[in-house]
VOGU-3710 file (C-alpha; in Angstrom, 3 decimals, decimal comma):
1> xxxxxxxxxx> -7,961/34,682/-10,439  -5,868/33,788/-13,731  -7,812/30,424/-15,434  -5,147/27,995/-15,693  -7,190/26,153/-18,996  -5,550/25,207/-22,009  -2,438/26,130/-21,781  0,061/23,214/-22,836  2,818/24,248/-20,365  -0,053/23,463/-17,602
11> xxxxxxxxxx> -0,388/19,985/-18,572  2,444/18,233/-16,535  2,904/14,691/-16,297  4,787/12,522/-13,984  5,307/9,177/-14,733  5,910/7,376/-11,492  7,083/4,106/-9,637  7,700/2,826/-12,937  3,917/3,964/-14,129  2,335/2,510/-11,217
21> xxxxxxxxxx> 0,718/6,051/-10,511  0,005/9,106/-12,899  -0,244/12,428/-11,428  -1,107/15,533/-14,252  -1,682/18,709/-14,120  -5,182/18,417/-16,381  -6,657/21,908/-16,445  -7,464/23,742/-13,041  -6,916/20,434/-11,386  -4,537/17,606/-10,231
31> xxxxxxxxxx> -4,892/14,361/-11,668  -4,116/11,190/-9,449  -4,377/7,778/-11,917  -3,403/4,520/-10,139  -2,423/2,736/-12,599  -1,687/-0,998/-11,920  -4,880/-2,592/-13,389  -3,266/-6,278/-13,505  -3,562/-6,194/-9,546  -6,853/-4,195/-9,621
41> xxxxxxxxxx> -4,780/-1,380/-8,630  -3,738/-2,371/-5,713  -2,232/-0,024/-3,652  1,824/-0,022/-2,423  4,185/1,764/-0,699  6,117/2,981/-3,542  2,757/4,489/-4,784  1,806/6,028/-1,774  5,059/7,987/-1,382  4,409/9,263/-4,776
51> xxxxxxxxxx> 0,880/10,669/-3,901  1,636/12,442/-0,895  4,120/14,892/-1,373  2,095/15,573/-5,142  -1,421/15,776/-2,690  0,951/18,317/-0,329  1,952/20,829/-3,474  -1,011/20,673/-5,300  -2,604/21,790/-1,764  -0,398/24,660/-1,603
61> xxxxxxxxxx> -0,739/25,504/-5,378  -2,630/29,102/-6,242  -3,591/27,399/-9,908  -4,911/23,726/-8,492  -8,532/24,290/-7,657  -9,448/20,635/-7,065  -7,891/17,151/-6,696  -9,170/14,020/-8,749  -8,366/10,438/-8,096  -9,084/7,656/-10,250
71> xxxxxxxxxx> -8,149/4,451/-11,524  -6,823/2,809/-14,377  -8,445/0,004/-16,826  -12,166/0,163/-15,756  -12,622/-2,858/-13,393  -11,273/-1,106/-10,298  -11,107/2,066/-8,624  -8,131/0,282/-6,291  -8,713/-2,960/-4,305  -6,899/-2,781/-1,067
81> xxxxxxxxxx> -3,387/-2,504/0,183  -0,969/-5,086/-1,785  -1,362/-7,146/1,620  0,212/-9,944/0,367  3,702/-8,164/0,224  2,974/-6,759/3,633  2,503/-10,225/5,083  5,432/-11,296/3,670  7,645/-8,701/4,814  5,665/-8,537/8,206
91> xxxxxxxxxx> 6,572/-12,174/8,802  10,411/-11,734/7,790  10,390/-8,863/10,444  11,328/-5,886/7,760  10,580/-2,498/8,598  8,183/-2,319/5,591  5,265/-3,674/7,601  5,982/-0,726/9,637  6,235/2,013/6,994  3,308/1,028/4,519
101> xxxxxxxxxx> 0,658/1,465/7,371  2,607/4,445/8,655  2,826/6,169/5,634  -0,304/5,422/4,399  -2,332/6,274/7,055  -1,022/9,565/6,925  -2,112/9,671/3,160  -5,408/8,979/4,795  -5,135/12,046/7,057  -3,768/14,018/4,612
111> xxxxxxxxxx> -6,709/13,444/2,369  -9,105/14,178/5,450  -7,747/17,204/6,222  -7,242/18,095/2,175  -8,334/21,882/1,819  -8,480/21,772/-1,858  -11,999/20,196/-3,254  -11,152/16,463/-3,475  -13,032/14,123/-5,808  -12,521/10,619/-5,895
121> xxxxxxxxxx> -13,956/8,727/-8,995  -14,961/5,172/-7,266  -15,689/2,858/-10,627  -15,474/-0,556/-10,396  -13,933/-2,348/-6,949  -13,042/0,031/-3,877  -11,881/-1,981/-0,778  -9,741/-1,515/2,066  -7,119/0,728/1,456  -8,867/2,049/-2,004
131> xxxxxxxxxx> -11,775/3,040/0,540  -9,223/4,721/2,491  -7,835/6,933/-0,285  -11,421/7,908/-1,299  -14,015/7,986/1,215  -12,522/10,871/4,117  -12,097/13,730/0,792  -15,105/15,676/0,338  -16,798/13,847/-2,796  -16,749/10,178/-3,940
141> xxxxxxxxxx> -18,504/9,621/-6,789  -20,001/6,085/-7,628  -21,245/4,207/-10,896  -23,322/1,182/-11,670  -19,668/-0,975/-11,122  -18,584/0,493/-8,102  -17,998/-2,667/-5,063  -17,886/-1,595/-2,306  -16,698/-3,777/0,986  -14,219/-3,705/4,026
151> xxxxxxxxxx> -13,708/-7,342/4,011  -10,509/-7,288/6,277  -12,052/-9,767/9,119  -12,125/-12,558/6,609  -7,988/-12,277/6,785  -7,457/-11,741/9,978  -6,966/-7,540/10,023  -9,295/-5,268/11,465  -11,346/-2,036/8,657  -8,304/0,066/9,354
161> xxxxxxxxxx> -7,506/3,413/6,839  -10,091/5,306/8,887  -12,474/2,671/9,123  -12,966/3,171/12,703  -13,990/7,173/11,900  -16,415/6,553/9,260  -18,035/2,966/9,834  -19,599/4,233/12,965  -20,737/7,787/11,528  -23,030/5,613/8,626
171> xxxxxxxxxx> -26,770/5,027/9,064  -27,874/3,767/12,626  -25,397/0,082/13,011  -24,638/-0,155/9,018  -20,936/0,354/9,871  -20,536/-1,960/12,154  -22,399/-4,971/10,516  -20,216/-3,917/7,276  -17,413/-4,165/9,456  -17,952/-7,417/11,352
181> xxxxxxxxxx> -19,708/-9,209/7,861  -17,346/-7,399/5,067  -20,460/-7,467/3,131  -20,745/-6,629/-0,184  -22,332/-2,885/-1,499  -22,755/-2,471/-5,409  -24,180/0,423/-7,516  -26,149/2,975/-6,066  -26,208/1,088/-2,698  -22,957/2,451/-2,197
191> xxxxxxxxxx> -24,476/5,832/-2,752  -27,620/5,404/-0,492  -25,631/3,920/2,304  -23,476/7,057/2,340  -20,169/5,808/1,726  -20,271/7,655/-1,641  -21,606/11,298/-1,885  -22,865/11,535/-5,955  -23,866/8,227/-7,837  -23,497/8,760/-12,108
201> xxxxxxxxxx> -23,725/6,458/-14,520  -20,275/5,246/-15,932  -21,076/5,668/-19,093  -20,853/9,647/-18,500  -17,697/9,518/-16,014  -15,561/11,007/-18,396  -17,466/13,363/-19,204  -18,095/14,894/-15,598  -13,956/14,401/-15,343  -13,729/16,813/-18,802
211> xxxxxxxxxx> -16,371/19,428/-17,200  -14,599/19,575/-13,538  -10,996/19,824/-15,610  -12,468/22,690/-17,427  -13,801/24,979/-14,632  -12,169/28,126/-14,507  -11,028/28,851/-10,900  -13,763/26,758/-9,603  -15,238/27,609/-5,899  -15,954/24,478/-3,766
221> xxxxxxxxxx> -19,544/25,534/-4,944  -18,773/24,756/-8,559  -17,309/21,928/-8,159  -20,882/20,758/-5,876  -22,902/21,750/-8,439  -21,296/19,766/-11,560  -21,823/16,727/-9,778  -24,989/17,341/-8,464  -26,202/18,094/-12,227  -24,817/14,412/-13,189
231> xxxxxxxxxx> -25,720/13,332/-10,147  -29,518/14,058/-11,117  -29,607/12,644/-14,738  -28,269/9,360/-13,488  -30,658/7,025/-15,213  -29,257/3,450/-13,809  -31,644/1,789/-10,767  -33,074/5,478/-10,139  -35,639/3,705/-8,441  -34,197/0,704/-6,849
241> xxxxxxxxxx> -34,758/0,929/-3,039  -31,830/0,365/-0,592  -30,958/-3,777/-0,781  -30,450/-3,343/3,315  -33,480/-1,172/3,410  -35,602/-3,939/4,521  -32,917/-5,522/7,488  -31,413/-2,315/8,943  -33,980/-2,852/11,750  -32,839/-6,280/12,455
251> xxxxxxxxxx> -29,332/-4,318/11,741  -29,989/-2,040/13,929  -30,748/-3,869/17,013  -28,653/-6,705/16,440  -25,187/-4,815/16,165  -26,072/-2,235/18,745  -24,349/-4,913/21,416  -21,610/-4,118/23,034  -19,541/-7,796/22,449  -19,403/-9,889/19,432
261> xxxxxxxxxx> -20,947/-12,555/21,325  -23,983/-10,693/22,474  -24,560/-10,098/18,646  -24,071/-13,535/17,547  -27,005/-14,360/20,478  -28,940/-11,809/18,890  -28,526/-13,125/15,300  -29,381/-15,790/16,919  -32,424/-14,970/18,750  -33,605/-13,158/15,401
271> xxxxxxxxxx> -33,642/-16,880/13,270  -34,746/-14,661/10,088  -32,953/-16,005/6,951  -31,326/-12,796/6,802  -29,804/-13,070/10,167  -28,722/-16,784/9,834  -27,167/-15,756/6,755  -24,861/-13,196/8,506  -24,438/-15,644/11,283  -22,654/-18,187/9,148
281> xxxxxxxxxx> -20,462/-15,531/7,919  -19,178/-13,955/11,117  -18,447/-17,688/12,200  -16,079/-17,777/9,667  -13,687/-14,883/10,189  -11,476/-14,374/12,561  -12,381/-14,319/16,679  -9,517/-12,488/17,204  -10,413/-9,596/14,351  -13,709/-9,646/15,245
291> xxxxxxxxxx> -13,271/-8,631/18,688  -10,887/-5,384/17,884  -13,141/-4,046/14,943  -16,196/-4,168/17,189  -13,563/-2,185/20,063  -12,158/-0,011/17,237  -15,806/0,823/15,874  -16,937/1,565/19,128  -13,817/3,809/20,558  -13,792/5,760/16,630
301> xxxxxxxxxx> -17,202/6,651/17,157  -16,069/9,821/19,510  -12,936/9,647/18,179  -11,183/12,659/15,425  -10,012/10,736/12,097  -6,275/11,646/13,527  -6,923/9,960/16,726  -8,749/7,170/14,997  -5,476/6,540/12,697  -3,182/6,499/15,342
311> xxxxxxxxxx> -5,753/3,625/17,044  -5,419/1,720/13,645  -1,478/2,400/13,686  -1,289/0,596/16,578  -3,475/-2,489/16,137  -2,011/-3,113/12,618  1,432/-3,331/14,468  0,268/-5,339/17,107  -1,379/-7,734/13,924  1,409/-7,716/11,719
321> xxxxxxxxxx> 3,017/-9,239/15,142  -0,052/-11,916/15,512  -1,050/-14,655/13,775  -3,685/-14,543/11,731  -3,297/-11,983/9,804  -0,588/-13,856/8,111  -2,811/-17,261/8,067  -5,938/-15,120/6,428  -3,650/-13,869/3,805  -2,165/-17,281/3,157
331> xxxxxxxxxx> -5,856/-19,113/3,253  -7,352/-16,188/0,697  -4,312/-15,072/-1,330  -1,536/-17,313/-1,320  -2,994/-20,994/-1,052  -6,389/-20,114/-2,079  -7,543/-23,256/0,168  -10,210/-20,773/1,937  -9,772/-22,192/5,267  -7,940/-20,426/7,858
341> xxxxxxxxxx> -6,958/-21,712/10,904  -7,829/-18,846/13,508  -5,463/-18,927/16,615  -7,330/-18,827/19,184  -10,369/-20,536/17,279  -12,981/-19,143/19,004  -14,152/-16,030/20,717  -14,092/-16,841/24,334  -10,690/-17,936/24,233  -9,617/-14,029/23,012
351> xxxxxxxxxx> -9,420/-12,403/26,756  -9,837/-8,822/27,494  -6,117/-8,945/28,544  -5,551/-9,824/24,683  -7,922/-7,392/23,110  -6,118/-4,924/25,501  -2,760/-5,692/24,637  -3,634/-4,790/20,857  -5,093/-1,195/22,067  -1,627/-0,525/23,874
361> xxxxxxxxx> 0,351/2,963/23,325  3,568/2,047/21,383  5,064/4,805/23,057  8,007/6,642/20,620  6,803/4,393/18,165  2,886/5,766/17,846  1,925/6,723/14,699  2,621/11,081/14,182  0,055/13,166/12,056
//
């Protein structure tokens, strides 16, 4: 196969939605940059529609060996959906509630299902949707800055972008306590709890982006064994032990209940610092969320990611058409007073017939991958 290295007619640039994403030809590979590091490069529908048809050609293209994804300014990899815009336009009734979490969630499948090599370069914060256009391709790389959390209960929304596919497929009941706590992963925890497939240090990212960019015709194989080889000489906390290592017993037997308040009696029942700890944080988010992510976590686990997605499609319909997804996002983003009010306020008062009603086909208007 023809190398497609060095020459300048290769290197293609689009600058998009007013430079809020970069996509280059670099080499044998297609560079995605999102580029809005003011907002932590937060994710929007105008970007989105930009990545996906590029993600579709450079699939079919002969000369694109591998896909890279990365983002711009060195705090974040890409923080979330722009949820606040969503809220806004969710509560006014537009149609762009609809098509963010359409369309993205079919960037989500599309990167799933990517059959080019796709390697996405998770430095600094990766949450919500940033986890969602990183963690179903087939490498994620983390550093020493990478944050890692799905911290969607706290505003009332539920781990969608796939959540519900790769939560449950972690270590014994990791996803699910990540899930229901949104806690917190930095560093090489985000490597050893398998959310992230090569840890390197981030002083040497660019350097393993340079070496994959000048592969010639790289087989998957290649591609596995650069990042292995940085992978290996990763120097930062080599030898720092899992910082869940010691609870995922009490992890493990406390989240493998089948209803959030069986768990809570079990936090309960366990009275370890650790567990009170975790406690006090569920009791904070919302009953509502709480209640589908532990449904969603449990359904995804025998679920395909397409099947999982159209799940999601539907509950983030059914919460765009709640409440308190638009009181978490005014309690966290817009007021900033950090004290939701949760309708209903507590779990008992969320009935079956409510969880149900979230779960429920939307018939023409179900999600199509």
């Amino acid at each position: 196969m023809a190398s497609c290295i060095g020459s300048p007619m290769r290197r293609s640039m689009h600058m998009d939605a007013a430079g809020e994403v970069l996509l280059e030809r670099r080499g044998c590979a297609g560079v995605i940059t999102l580029n809005r590091p003011k907002f932590l490069n937060a994710l929007n529908l105008n970007m989105i529609r930009h990545i996906y048809p590029q993600l579709k050609n450079w699939e079919q293209d002969p000369e694109t060996f591998l896909i890279i994804i990365k983002g711009a300014g060195g705090k974040a990899f890409c923080s979330g959906g722009d949820i606040r815009v969503i809220s806004e336009a969710g509560r006014a009734n537009q149609k762009i509630a609809q098509d963010f979490f359409r369309e993205e969630y079919r960037l989500n499948n599309a990167i799933g299902s990517c059959q080019k090599p796709y390697v996405a370069l998770i430095h600094g914060i990766t949450m919500g949707g940033g986890v969602g256009v990183s963690v179903h391709g087939q490498f994620r790389v983390a550093t020493e800055k990478s944050l890692f959390a799905m911290p969607e209960t706290a505003i009332g929304l539920f781990p969608d972008v796939g959540g519900g596919y790769f939560l449950p497929r972690l270590q014994g009941k990791l996803g699910y306590f990540l899930a229901l706590t949104g806690f917190r992963l930095k560093g090489r925890d985000v490597y050893a709890a398998g959310i992230a497939t090569h840890f390197v240090d981030s002083e040497k990212l660019g350097m393993l982006e340079e070496d994959l960019i000048a592969l010639k015709s790289p087989s998957k194989e290649n591609i596995a064994d650069v990042l292995e080889a940085y992978h290996t000489k990763s120097k930062i906390d080599q030898d720092k032990s899992f910082i869940l290592e010691e609870h995922m017993d009490k992890i493990n037997s406390c989240f493998s209940a089948n209803t959030v308040e069986q768990i809570i009696e079990n936090l309960q029942q366990d009275g370890s610092s650790f567990a009170l700890e975790q406690l006090k944080v569920i009791n904070k988010m919302s009953p509502t969320s709480l209640k589908i992510t532990l449904r969603q976590l449990m359904e995804g686990s025998s679920k395909t990611l397409q099947e999982v997605l159209i799940m999601e499609y539907r509950l983030s319909q059914a919460c765009m058409g709640g409440h308190d997804f638009h009181e978490g996002v005014r309690a966290v983003l817009i007021d900033k007073d950090q004290s939701p009010k949760w309708k209903p306020a507590n779990l008992k008062e969320v009935t079956e017939e409510d969880l149900n009603s979230y779960f429920k086909s939307l018939a023409s208007n179900d999600l199509k991958l």
